[in-house]
N, C-alpha and C positions, 0 to 999 in steps of 0.2 A: 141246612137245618134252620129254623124258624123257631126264635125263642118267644114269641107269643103263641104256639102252641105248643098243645102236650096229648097222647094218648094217655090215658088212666082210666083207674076206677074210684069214680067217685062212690064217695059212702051217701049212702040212702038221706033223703031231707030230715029225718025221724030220730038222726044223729045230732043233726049241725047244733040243735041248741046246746046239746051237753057239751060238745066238742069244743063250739064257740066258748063256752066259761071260760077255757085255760085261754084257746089264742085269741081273742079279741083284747087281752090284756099282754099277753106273752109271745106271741107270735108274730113278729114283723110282716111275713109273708100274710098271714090272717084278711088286709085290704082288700090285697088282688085275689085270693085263692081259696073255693070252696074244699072241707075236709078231702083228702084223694088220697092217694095212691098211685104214683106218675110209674106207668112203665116205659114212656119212652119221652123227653124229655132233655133239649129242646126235640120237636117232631117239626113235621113238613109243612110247608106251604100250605096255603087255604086251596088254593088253587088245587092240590094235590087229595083234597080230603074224600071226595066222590072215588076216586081209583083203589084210594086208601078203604072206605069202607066196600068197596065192591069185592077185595081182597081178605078181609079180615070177618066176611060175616061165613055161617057155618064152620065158625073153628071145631067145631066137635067136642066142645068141653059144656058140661051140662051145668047151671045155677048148685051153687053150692051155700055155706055159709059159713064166713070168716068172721071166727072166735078172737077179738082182742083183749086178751086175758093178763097183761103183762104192759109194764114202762121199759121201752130199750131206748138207748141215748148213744148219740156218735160224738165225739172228740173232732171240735172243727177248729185247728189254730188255737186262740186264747177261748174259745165258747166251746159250750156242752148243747144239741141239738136233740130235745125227747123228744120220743114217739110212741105212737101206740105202735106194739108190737104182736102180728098176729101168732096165734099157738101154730105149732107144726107141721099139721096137718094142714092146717090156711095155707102157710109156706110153699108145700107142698104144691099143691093143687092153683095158687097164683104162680109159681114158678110154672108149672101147666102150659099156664095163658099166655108168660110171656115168651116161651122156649116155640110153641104155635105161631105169637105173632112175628118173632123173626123171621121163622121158615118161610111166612106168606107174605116177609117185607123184608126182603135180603138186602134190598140195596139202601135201607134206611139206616142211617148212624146211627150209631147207639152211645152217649156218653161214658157210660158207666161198664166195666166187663162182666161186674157180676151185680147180679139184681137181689137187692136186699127189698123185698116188701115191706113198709111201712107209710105209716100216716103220720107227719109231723104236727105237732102241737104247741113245741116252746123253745127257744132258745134262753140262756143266762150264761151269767162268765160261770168258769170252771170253780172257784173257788164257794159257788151256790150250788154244786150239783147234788148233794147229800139233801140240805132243806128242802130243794124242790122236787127231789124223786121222791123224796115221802110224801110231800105234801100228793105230788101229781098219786102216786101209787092210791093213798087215803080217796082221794077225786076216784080213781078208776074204779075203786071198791071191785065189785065181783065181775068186773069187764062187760063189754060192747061185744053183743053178735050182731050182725045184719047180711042180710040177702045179696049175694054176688051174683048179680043176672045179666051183668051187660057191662060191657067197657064202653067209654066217652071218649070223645076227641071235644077238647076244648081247648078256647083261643082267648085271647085278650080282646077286648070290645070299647071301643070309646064313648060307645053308649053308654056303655053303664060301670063309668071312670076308669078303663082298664079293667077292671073284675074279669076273670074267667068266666065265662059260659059255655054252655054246653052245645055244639052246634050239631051233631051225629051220636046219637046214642046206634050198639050194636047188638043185639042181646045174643047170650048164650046160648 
């Protein structure tokens, strides 16, 4: 596995500046990593990404769009980790895509056993998670929809300081 890349779904460009508010001040990972949604992470080799998209296009799942209607947050050690968390049905229908990209990549690791969707936005120690879920909640106001049309495969690039870029888009 190859930890400068990742399959995900990047959220649309039309996002990042709202998204940027919270992590460009709160988000360590913010540098290197455009708003996502990592479903497989670390992923494969560059070398491996052509086999990799020749397997994964025609999944059969049609452009949908995921409602992030809510702040959910994981308990990481001594830190609180939020995220935008998508409603249900988003769940739903990304669990879809990841449960598809297995079947079509059996032999690729997977870290995680179970796939929680979400897009990170801020880390803080635990003893701030009350201030900053309001605060964040107040920021999300009536939540973020955007077009799910295509998963990415993206890498770390030293061209452009490490940042993720998008090398394979695949569309729905």
């Amino acid at each position: 596995m190859d930890t400068s890349t990742a399959l995900t779904f990047v959220l649309p460009d039309h996002v990042h500046d709202k998204i940027n508010e919270i992590r460009s001040t709160m988000d360590k990972a913010y540098p290197r990593w455009m708003p996502h949604i990592n479903f497989i992470f670390p992923f494969v080799p560059p070398t491996e990404f052509s086999s990799v998209v020749e397997k994964l296009k025609d999944l059969d799942v049609k452009p949908f769009k995921i409602t992030f209607s809510a702040i959910g947050y994981f308990s990481q050690g001594k830190n609180i980790t939020f995220h935008l968390k998508p409603d249900d049905e988003s769940i739903k229908l990304l669990k879809q895509i990841f449960n598809k990209i297995k079947e079509r990549l059996p032999d690729v690791s997977i870290k995680h056993t179970e796939f929680t969707p979400h897009a990170t936005l801020a880390q803080c120690s635990k003893n701030m998670l009350h201030a900053n879920l309001g605060m964040l909640e107040t920021w999300l106001g009536g939540g973020i929809v955007v077009d799910c049309d295509k998963i990415c495969i993206i890498q770390r690039s030293p061209e452009t300081s490490d940042r993720m870029v998008i090398k394979h888009a695949i569309n729905l």
